[in-house]
C-alpha angles and dihedrals in degrees: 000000000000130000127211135181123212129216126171089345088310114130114211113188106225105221118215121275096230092216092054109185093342130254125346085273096052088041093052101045095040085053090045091057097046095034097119092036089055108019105026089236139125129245113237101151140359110206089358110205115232122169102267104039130327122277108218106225129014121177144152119237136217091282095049088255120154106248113196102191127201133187140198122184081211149004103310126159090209107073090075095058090045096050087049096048088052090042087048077057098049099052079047093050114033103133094054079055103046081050090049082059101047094052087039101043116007143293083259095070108101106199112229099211081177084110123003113193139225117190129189124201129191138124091263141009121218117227090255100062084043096056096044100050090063094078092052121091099208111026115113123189118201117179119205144207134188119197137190108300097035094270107153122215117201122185140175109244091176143357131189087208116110114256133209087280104048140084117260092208105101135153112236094240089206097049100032085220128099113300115233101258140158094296095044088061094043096052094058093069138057118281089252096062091040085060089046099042091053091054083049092051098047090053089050095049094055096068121090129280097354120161118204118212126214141146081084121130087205105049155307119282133194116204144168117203078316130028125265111178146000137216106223107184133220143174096267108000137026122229108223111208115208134193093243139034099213131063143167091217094053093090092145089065091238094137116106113202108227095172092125083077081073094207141047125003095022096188134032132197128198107235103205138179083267106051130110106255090204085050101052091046091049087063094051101045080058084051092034087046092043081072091050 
């Protein structure tokens, strides 16, 4: 994808730096010391030793799910293979991570394992790695660029997350049970809410580059390359989780301020039967264009 600056109305196209970030090494640290900025993750290990080899990088996300990252300077068939056999060592090995978490990050950090991730990040990505990728329920691919002027470029190749056009009926291949999609969640709240949340969700759904998250027994969450907000359903209401607590556009005062979480979705707001549906979005698209 091209890249222009702009200046007085004069577009200039930045071409790639060829290096990029440097070597795996370079690409792996400078993304370790910028993973919550990019990615909205946070940093447990870098080259964490296993017993069988070191994952480079290993994080929890917004949601408290398990991340396995893995990063090629080019094109190589190898890092999926690699990320699956790490991701084979953290199902196998869940307690000593959920105690890596404890000692890294506090005792208050519950760890999802809903839905634990794998992502994947080179400058491209060969078909078979493409095609392969689309029978696996937690592998992400990103692709990056970096162009003249240091400017990054970080793009989703590919995401095991339902989109707008799929069915939303899946099999938790894990579990062999129904997975927690779109109707189990909706379920879970009045009729009313479901008619409301599904006007929400639309709305949601039409901005750009948005990635839905199901397959979750707490909730539903939208995300970009990082998340923005989160359905969290109840009998007769959703709270709805955002990035930040404080907005311009929050001029009816809705807005609860949960930084003291310190981490993660930092307001909240309680969507009711009463509340203005083109409100409430506008409050997410600030969250959802605070990730852009």
């Amino acid at each position: 994808m091209p890249i222009f600056k702009i200046t007085k109305l004069k577009v200039q196209q930045l071409g790639l730096k060829q290096d990029g970030l440097g070597r795996e090494t370079e690409l792996r640290d400078f993304f370790a010391a910028n993973l919550e900025e990019i990615l909205g993750i946070r940093l447990l290990g870098t080259e964490y030793q296993t017993t069988d080899g070191r994952i480079d990088t290993l994080g929890l996300d917004e949601n408290n799910s398990p991340v396995i990252i893995e990063y090629k300077w080019k094109e190589n068939q190898d890092v999926l293979s690699q990320g699956l056999f790490y991701f084979d060592w953290l199902k196998k090995n869940k307690k000593h991570f959920e105690l890596l978490v404890e000692n890294r990050l506090g005792k208050g950090n519950v760890v999802n394992w809903d839905q634990p991730r794998v992502i994947l990040i080179a400058q491209g990505f060969n078909r078979y790695i493409k095609a392969a990728v689309q029978t696996l329920s937690n592998v992400e691919l990103k692709t990056y660029n970096v162009y003249q002027g240091d400017i990054l470029h970080l793009e989703n190749e590919y995401s095991p997350f339902p989109d707008k056009t799929v069915s939303h009926k899946k099999e938790s291949a894990d579990e062999g049970r129904a997975a927690y999609d779109l109707d189990h969640h909706l379920a879970s709240t009045s009729a009313e809410m479901r008619k409301l949340a599904s006007e929400l969700r639309e709305q949601i759904l039409q901005l750009p580059s948005v990635e839905e998250k199901l397959g979750q027994k707490g909730g539903i969450t939208y995300r970009t390359t990082k998340s923005f907000t989160r359905f969290e359903f109840r009998k007769t209401w959703i709270l709805v989780l955002l990035r930040h607590p404080k907005y311009a556009e929050d001029t009816r005062g809705l807005v609860k301020d949960v930084t003291s979480n310190g981490w993660g979705y930092l307001g909240t707001v309680k969507f009711t039967p009463e509340s203005d549906v083109n409100y409430i979005f506008a409050l997410i698209k600030a969250s959802y264009e605070s990730t852009l």
